[in-house]
C-alpha positions as CSV (number, residue, x, y, z in Angstrom):
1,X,138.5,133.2,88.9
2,X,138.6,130.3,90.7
3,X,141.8,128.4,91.0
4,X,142.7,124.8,91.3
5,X,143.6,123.3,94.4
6,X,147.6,122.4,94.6
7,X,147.6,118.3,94.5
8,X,144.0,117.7,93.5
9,X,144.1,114.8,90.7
10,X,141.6,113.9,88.4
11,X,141.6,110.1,88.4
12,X,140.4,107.7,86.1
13,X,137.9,104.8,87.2
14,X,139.9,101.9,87.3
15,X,139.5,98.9,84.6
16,X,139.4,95.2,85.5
17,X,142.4,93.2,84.2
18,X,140.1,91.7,81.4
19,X,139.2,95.2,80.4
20,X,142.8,96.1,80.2
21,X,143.5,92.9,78.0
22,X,140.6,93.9,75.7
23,X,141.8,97.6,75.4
24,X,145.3,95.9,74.3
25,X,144.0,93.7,71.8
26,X,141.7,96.8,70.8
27,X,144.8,98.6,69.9
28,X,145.8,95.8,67.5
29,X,143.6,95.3,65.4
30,X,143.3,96.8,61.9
31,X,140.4,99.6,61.3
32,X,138.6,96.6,59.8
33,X,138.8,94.7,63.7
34,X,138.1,98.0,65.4
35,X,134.7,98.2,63.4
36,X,133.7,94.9,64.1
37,X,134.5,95.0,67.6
38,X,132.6,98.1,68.1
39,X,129.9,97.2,66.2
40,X,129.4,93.8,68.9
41,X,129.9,96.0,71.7
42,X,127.2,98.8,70.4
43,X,124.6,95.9,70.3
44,X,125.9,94.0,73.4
45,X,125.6,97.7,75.1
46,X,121.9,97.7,74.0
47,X,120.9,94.5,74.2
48,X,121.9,94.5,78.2
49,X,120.0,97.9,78.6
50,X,116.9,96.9,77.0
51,X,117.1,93.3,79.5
52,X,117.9,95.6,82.5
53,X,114.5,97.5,81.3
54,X,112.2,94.8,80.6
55,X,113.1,93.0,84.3
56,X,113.0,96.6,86.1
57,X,109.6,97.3,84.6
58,X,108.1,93.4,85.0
59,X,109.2,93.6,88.6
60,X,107.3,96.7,89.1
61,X,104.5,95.9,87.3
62,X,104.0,92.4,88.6
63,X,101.3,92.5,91.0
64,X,102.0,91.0,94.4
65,X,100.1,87.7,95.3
66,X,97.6,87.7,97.8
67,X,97.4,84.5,99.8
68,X,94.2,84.0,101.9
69,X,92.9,81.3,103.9
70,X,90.1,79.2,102.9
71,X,88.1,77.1,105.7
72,X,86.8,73.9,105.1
73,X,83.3,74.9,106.5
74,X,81.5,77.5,107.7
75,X,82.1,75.9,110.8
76,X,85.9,76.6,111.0
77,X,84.8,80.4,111.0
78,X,83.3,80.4,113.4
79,X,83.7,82.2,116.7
80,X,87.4,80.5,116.5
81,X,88.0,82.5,113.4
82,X,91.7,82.7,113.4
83,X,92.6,79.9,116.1
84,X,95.3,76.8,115.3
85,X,93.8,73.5,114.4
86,X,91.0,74.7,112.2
87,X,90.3,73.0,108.8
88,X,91.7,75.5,106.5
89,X,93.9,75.5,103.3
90,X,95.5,78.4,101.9
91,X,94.5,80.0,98.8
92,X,96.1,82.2,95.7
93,X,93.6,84.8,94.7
94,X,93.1,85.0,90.6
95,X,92.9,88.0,88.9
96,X,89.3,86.7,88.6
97,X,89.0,86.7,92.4
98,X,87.5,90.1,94.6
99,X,91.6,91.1,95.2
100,X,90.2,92.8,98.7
101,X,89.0,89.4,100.4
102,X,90.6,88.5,103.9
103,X,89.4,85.2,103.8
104,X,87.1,82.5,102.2
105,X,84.8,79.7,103.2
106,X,83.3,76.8,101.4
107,X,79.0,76.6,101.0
108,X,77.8,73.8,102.5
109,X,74.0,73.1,101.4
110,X,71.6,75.0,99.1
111,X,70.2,77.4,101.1
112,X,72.4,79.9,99.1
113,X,71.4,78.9,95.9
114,X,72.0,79.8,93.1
115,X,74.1,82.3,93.8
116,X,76.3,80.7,96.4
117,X,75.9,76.5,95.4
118,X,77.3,74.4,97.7
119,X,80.9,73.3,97.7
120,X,81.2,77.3,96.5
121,X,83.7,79.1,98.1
122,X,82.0,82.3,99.6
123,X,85.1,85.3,99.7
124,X,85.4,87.5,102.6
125,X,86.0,90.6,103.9
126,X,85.5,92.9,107.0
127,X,83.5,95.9,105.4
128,X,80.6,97.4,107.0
129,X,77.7,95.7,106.5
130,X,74.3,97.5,104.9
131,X,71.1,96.3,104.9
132,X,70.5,93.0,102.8
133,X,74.4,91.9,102.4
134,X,75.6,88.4,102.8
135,X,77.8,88.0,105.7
136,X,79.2,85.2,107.9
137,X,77.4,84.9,111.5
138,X,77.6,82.7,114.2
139,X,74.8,82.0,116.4
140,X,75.3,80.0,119.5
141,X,78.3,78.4,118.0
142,X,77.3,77.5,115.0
143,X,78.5,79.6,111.6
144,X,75.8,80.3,108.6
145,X,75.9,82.8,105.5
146,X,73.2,84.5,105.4
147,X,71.3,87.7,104.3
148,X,71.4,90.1,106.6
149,X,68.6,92.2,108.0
150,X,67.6,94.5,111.2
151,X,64.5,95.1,111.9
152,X,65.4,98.8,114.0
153,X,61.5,99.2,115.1
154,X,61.2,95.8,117.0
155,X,65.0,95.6,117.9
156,X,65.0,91.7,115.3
157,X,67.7,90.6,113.2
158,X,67.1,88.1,110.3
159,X,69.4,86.2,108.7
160,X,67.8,85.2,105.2
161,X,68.7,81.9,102.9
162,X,69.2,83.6,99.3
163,X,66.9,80.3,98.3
164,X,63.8,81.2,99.5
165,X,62.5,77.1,99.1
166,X,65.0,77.0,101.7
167,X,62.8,79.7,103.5
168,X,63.3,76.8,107.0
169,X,67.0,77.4,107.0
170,X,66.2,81.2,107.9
171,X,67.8,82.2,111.5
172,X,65.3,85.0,113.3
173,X,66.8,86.5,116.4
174,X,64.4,88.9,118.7
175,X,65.8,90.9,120.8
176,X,63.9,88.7,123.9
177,X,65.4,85.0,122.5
178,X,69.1,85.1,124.4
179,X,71.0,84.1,121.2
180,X,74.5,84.7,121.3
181,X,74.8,86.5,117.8
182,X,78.6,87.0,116.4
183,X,79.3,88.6,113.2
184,X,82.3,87.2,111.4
185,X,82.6,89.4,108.0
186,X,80.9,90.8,105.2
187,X,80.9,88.5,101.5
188,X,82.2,90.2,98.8
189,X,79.4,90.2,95.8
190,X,79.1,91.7,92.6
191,X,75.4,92.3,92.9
192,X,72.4,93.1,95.6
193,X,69.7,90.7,96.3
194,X,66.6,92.0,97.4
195,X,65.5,91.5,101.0
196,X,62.5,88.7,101.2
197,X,59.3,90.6,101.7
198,X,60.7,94.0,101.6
């Protein structure tokens, strides 16, 4: 059987001054006081649980804002991407907004139209790119979005305007031109536009 330990002491937690007063006046008061008093503690007790609750679980639950930056013009993101200086402005993504974009840049022009109009802000990420997705290139310094397609046979890469009577604004690179070709990121889209002539 175990035995207790000479000089062990079971202590009490100690009380603040103010909950010593309180425990006095407790003492006090008639059965009628008592009853009150506990009654306003009870719901004071609950009242602070239920608070401590709500916060805990809104804190958690709050998703954490995701601030990206948006350039001015395609321009700004170009090969420079990332650089001090650049025209850029930084951005709260909505819940309306694709939550997995790295960074966003404003249309300039109507070769994108209608599904990116200009002043648009185009949202972007760093996914691989397939076959007929919109990304952000630069070619021989200067930035475009356009639709993206390789030609593997004959070694060509086209970079498609989405408006197709802006069919002069397309970029064709063969492998035999020298263009310096830089890929800058994939734009995020909800939907898949069909490569022109394919």
């Amino acid at each position: 059987m175990p035995q207790a330990h000479s000089g062990e002491k079971s202590s009490a937690p100690a009380l603040s001054t103010e909950a010593l007063r309180l425990a006095k006046d407790y003492e006090r008061l008639d059965s009628w006081g008592r009853i009150q008093v506990r009654s306003v503690a009870d719901n004071e007790l609950e009242r602070s649980e239920h608070d401590a609750r709500f916060f805990q679980e809104t804190s958690i639950n709050k998703p954490e804002e995701k601030v990206i930056n948006i350039f001015a013009n395609p321009a700004a993101a170009g090969s420079a991407l990332g650089e001090t200086g650049q025209d850029c402005e930084p951005y709260t993504l909505t819940a309306d907004d694709p939550q997995g974009a790295e960074y966003g840049v404003r249309v300039q022009g109507d070769s994108m139209e209608p599904y990116f109009p200009d002043g648009s802000v185009a949202f972007v990420n760093h996914d691989q790119m397939a076959d007929g997705d919109i990304g952000v290139f630069c070619v021989d310094g200067a930035t475009v979005i356009k639709q993206w397609h390789y030609d593997r046979m004959m070694g060509t890469t086209y970079l498609f305007s989405l408006n197709r009577d802006r069919a002069d604004y397309d970029v064709v690179i063969m492998p035999s031109s020298g263009c310096n070709l830089v890929w800058q990121g994939r734009v995020i889209t909800r939907e898949h536009y069909p490569v022109p002539g394919l």
